[in-house]
Structure formats: structure tokens, C-alpha cells
N, C-alpha and C positions, 0 to 999 in steps of 0.2 A: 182418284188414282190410288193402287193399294200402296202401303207401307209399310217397312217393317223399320221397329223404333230399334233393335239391337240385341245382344243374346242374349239368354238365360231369356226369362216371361218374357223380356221384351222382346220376341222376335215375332210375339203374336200380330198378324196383321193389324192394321186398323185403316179404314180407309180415309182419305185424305179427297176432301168435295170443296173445291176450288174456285174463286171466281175473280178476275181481273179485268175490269171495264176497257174497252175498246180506245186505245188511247191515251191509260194509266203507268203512266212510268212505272218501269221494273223495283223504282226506288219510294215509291207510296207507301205510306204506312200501312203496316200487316194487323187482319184482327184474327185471332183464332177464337171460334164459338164452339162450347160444348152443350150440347144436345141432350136433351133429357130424357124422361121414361124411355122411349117408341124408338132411339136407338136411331134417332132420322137427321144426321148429319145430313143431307141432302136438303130436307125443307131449311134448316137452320141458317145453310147459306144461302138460301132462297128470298129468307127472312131478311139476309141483311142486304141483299143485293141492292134495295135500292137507295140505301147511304153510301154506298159501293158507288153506286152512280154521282152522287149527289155529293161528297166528298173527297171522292179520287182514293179509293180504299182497294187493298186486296183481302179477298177471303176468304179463310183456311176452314172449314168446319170438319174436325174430324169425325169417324163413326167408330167405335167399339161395337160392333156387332156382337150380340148374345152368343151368338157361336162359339166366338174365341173369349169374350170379355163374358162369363154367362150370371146374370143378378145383381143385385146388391152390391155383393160385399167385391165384387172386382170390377164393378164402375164406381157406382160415388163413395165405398168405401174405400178405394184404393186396390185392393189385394194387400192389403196390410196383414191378415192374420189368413192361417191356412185353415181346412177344414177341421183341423185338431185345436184349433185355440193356438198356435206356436207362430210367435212373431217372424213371418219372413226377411228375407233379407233387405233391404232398402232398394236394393236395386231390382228387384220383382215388382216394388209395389206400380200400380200404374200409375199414379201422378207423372213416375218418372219418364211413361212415352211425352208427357206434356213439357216435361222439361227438355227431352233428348233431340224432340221436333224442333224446338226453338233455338238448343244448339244447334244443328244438324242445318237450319234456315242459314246459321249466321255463318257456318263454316261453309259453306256453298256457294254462299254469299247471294242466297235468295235475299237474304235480312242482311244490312249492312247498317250504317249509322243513323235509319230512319226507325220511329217510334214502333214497337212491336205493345198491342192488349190484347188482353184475357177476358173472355165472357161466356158465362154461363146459365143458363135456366133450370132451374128446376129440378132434375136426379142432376143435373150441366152442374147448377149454384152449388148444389152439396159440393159435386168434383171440386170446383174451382174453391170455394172458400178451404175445404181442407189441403188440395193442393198446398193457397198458401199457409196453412196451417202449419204440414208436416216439411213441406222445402221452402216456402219463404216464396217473395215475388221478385228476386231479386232480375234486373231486365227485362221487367214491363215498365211500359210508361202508365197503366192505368188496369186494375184490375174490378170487375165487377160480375154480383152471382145477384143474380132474379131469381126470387120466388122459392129458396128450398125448402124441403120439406122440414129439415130439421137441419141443427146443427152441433159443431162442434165446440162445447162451450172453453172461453179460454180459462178452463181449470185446469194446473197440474197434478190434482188429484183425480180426477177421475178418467176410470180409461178409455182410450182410445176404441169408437169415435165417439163416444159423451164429452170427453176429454182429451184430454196432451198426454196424461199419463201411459206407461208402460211400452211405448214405443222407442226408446231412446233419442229421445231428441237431446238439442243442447240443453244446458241448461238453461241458456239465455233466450229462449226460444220463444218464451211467453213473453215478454220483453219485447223481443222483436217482431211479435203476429200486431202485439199494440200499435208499434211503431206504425202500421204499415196500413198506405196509405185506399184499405177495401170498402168498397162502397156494396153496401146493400140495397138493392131496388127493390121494396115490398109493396106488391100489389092491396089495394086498402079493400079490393073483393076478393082478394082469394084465400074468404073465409068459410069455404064448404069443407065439413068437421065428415063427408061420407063419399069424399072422392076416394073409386077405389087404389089411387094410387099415393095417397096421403099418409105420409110413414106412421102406423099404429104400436110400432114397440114401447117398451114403457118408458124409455129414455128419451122418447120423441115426444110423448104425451105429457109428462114432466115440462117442457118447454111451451106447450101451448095447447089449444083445443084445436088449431089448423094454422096454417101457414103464416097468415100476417101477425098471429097473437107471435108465434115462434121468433117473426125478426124482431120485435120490441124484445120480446128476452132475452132474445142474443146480444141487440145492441145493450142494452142495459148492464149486461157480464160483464161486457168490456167496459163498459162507463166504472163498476165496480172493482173489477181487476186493475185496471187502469190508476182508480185513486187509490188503492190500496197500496201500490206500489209507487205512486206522489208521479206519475208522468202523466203527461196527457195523450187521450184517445185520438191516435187518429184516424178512425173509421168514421162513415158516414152513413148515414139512415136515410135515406127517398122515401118516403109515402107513396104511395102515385095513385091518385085520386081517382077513383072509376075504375080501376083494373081489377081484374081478376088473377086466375091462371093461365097466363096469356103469353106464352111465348114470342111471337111476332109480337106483339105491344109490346112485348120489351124491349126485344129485340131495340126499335123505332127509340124507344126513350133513352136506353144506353148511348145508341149514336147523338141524340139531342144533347145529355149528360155531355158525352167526349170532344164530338166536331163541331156543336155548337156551343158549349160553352154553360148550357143551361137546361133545366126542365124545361116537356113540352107547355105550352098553354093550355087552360081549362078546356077550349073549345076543339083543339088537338085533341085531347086526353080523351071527348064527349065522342066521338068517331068511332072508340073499341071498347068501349063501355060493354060489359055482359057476354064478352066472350070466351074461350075457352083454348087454348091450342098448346099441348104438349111438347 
């Protein structure tokens, strides 16, 4: 169904692809999935429908269509900076439809005192890990980004998205990305260095030769950042043995990760071994 998240940017549509099993209390836990390159919030909830069955879930997948959301820099970079390099305002950027959605759930009282998560793949993982980068996770019960292409390291020198820098965040900000408790799911095949949709800027290449070298870098910032400042990391690093760039296989281990409690088994895992799905 379409939606508009509220004024100024936000009133640009985004469509909202839905799914609630036949028989799923109104009061189930919510998942909102974000959808990578291809812009396919439709397969995304499609992907998760059958933990949707299998766990009594609703699910929200939204779509930023290229139309109104159009590239890079106003999907997984946010809309953070204008065509001129000039920092927009905060409430332009789009993280903030993912924030306003999830208020918007609770004052409607779609979402009430039942568990609301965050998941993302792919161009999805970029959104979601700077999401909580730039506004924090605060009211999720669990956030998790599959497979991006690159990320945002937690430096406050360097800028934004290499970095935290020159967006005005708090100061306490790095601090609190530590704190919090993201989980990275990296595929241990989606190491193709000539996919053409594998981020080639220099700030992405700096980070790894493709995808899986990228999450060990990323996790290792924070392992550094982290003692640097004497707290401990609380992120998490997944491997996941056999995957690729496999949006549905994530999709599948995410739920395994959150409604059951744990990774899938090796013999699970053997089933989507070598495939591919944006």
C-alpha cells in the first residue's frame, strides 16, 4: 500500500508490501525489511513470508522506488548531503521515513507493546547499519544488515558515509553506535570483487576487495574503537558458511538468528549454497 512518511522529503511516497498470516494476531511481532539494489520490496516480503508462517510474524517491507528515492546517495546513503555537498536538514534525510514508519506503527497502534525488528540486505544493510549509525536503534528489539556493500566506519573523523564526521551528530554518538546491540550477517561467498553492483568508490575499496573482506573490517573498527575508548563491543559478526549474495538466504538465517534462537545448521546452510538474489 503506498505511504507518505510526512512533510518536507518526507512526503515522498514509499510503498509499504505487507504480509500478515491468516490467523496472526494483530499483536505479533512486526519485522520491517529493507530491500536492496532492485528497489523489490515485494520479493523481500515474499522472502520472509515463510517465517511469517512459521513464527506468527507480520511483515512490513518497504519500497523506495527510484522515482521518488532516485540512487545511491538517497537510498543507502540517506539523503544526507544535497547535490551541492550541503548538509540537509535531519529531517530530509530518509532514515527518517524508517523512523517515522515505526512511530506512526505505534501511534496507530498497529505496534503496541509487542517486539518491533530491523533487517536489511544489501543496498537494505548499508540503509539499516547507518540508520542506526546516524539515529540510533532506539525501539527495536533486534537490528540486523546482510551482506553490504560497504560501510560506515565508526570514525569521528572521517566523513560521512566513510564516517560519523561532519553531519552533526551527538557527541556521544560513537559511544552509543558501540553500545548497540547490530548484528552483521556476512555471507562467507559473497566474495565476487566484479559484481556490477559491488560499491567501487575509493572509500569502499579502502575497506575490502568485496563484500565479506568489508564486514571483517567493519567488525574489527569497532573491536578498535571500542577498546580505544576501554568499553565493550557490542556488535556481532555471523559468518555464514556457504552464502553468497543471497538475499532470501538471509533473509531465512535472520529469522533462524531472532525466532529461533540460533544459526542455521551446516546442512540448512548446504540447500542455498551458490546462489545469488538481490
Amino acid at each position: 500500500m503506498p505511504w507518505k512518511a510526512g512533510n518536507g522529503a518526507l512526503h515522498l511516497p514509499v510503498v509499504l508490501n505487507c504480509y500478515r498470516p491468516p490467523g496472526v494476531a494483530a499483536d505479533a511481532p512486526v519485522v520491517l525489511v529493507q530491500h536492496g539494489v532492485l528497489r523489490n520490496g515485494d520479493d523481500y516480503r515474499d522472502f520472509w513470508m515463510p517465517a511469517a508462517d512459521r513464527h506468527g510474524l507480520q511483515i512490513i517491507a518497504p519500497t523506495f522506488g527510484n522515482e521518488h528515492w532516485p540512487g545511491v546517495e538517497s537510498y543507502n546513503n540517506g539523503s544526507v548531503w544535497t547535490e551541492d555537498a550541503e548538509l540537509r536538514d535531519r529531517a530530509y534525510w530518509s532514515y527518517q521515513a524508517v523512523s517515522v514508519l515505526a512511530q506512526q506503527l505505534r501511534d496507530t497502534g498497529i505496534v503496541g507493546g509487542q517486539p518491533l525488528y530491523l533487517f536489511g540486505h544489501s543496498a537494505g544493510g548499508q540503509f539499516v547499519h547507518r540508520f542506526v549509525s546516524a539515529l540510533g536503534a532506539d525501539g527495536f528489539a533486534g537490528v540486523v544488515a546482510g551482506n553490504p556493500g560497504w560501510y560506515t566506519l565508526p570514525n569521528a573523523t572521517l566523513t560521512f558515509p566513510e564516517g560519523l564526521s561532519g553531519i552533526g551528530l551527538a557527541a556521544d554518538a560513537l559511544e552509543r553506535l558501540l553500545a548497540t546491540p547490530l548484528v552483521i550477517l556476512a555471507g562467507d561467498q559473497d566474495t565476487d570483487t566484479l559484481d556490477p553492483n559491488l560499491p567501487a568508490e575509493p572509500a569502499a575499496l579502502r575497506q575490502g576487495p568485496h563484500r565479506f573482506a568489508r564486514a571483517r573490517h567493519y567488525f574489527a573498527a569497532g573491536q578498535a574503537a571500542a577498546a580505544q575508548l576501554g568499553m565493550p563491543l557490542a556488535w556481532q559478526l555471523h559468518e555464514v558458511a556457504g552464502i553468497g549474495h543471497d538475499g532470501e538466504a538471509m533473509s531465512h538465517v535472520c529469522a533462524h538468528w531472532w525466532f529461533e534462537g540460533r544459526m542455521p545448521d551446516s546442512a540448512w546452510l548446504a540447500q542455498w549454497a551458490g546462489r545469488t538474489t538481490a
